[in-house]
C-alpha positions as CSV (number, residue, x, y, z in Angstrom):
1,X,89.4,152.3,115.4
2,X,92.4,150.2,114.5
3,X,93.0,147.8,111.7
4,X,94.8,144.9,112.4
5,X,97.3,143.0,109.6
6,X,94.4,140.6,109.6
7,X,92.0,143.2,108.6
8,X,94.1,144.9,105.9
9,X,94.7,141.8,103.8
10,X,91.3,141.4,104.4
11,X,90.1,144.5,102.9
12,X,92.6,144.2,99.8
13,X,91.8,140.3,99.3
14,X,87.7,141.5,98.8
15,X,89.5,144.5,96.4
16,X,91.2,142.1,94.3
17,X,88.8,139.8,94.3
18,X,86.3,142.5,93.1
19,X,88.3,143.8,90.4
20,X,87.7,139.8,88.9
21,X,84.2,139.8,89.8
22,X,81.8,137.9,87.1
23,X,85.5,137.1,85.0
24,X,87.2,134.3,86.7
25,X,87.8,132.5,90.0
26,X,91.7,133.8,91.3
27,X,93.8,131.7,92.9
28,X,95.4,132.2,96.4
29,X,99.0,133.0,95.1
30,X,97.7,135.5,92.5
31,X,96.0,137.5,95.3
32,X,98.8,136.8,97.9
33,X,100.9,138.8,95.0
34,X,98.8,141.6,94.1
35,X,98.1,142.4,97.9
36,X,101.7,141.4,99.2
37,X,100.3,139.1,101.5
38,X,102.2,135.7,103.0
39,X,100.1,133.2,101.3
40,X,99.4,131.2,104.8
41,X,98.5,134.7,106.5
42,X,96.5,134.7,103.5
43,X,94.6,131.5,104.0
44,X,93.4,132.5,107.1
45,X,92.2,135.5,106.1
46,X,90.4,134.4,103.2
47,X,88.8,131.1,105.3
48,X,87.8,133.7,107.8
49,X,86.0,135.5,104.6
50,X,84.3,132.6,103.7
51,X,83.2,132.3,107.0
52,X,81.5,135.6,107.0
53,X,79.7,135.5,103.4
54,X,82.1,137.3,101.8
55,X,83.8,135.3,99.7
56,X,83.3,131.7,98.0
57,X,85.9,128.8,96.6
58,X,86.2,126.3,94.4
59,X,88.3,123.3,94.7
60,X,90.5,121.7,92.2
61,X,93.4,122.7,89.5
62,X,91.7,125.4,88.2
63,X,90.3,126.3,91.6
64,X,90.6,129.9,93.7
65,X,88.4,132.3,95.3
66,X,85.6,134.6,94.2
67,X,83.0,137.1,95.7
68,X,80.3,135.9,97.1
69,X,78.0,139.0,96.7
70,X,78.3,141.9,93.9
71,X,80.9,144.8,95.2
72,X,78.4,147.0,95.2
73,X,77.1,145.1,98.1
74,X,79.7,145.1,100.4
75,X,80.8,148.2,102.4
76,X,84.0,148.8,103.3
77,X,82.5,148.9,107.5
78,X,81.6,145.4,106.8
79,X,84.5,144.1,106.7
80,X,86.4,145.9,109.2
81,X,83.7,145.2,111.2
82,X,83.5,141.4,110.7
83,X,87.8,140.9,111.0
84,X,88.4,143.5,113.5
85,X,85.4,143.8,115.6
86,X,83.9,147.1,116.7
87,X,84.8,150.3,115.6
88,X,84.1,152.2,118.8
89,X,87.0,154.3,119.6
90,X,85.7,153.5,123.3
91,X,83.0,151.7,125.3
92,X,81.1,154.0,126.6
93,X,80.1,155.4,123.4
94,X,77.6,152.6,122.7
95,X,74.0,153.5,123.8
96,X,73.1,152.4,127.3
97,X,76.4,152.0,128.3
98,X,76.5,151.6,132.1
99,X,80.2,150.8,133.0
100,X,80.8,154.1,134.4
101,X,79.3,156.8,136.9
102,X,80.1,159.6,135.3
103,X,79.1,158.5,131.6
104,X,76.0,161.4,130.9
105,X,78.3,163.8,132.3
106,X,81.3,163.2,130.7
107,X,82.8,166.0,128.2
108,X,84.7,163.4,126.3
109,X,82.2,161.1,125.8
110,X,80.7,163.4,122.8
111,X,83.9,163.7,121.3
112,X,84.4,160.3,121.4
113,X,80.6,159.5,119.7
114,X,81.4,162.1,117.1
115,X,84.6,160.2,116.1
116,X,82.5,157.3,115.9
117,X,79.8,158.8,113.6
118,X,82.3,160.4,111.6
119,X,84.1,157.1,111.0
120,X,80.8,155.1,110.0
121,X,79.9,157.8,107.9
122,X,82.8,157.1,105.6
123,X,83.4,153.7,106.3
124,X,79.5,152.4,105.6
125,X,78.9,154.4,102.7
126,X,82.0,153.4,100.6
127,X,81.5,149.8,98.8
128,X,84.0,147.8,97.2
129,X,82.7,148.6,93.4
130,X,83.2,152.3,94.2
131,X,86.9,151.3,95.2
132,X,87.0,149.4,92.1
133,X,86.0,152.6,89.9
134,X,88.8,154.4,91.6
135,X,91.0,152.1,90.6
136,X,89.7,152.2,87.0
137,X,90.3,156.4,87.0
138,X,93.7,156.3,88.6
139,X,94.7,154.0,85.6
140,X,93.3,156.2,83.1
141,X,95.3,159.2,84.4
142,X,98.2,159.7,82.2
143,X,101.5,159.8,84.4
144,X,104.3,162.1,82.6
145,X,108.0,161.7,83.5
146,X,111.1,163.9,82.8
């Protein structure tokens, strides 16, 4: 698996935008400076959101962007998934795959489908509100300097 810029500002643009869920729409230069992001990288990112369900908009001076489902709704696989494709750390992994002779015999191939399991296990199970109450503990946490 391999995340792309794109799907990095994706994943932090659906964080941000969850930490405002049900509060407010936010506009693009308040997330473009929470998440570091160039604002027209940012666009893209966000219209390819809206694309996908994610996220919705609202025109106008007080305009911006907001979820377009709870957090708890959307996994963390989702996205990955829908900006940077298939997490499959190699064809052959997929069920039925045919594009080599040696596939059913192959003492990597199991490796590989365990790497794949492995990485949906964490990825799918994670959602953006449980990101969200991370956030909200790492906050809490005192920090003590000499």
């Amino acid at each position: 698996m391999r995340i792309t810029y794109k799907g990095d500002y994706a994943l932090k643009a659906v964080l941000a935008l969850s930490l405002n869920y049900n509060k407010e729409v936010v506009n693009i230069q308040a997330i473009a400076k929470y998440i570091d992001a160039p604002i027209k990288f940012l666009e893209q990112v966000l219209l390819e959101l809206k694309k996908g369900g994610f996220v919705k908009s609202k025109r106008g001076k007080i305009g911006g962007y907001f979820l377009s489902k709870p957090p708890d709704s959307i996994t963390v696989g989702e996205v990955i998934r829908f900006i940077d494709g298939p997490i499959d750390p190699i064809a052959c992994v997929k069920h039925g795959y045919s594009g080599c002779r040696d596939v059913y015999k192959c003492v990597f191939r199991k490796i590989w489908q365990e790497v794949f399991l492995a990485t949906s296990n964490i990825i799918d199970k994670i959602t953006f509100e449980d990101l969200v109450a991370e956030i909200g503990i790492a906050e809490q946490i005192p920090a003590y300097c000499i």
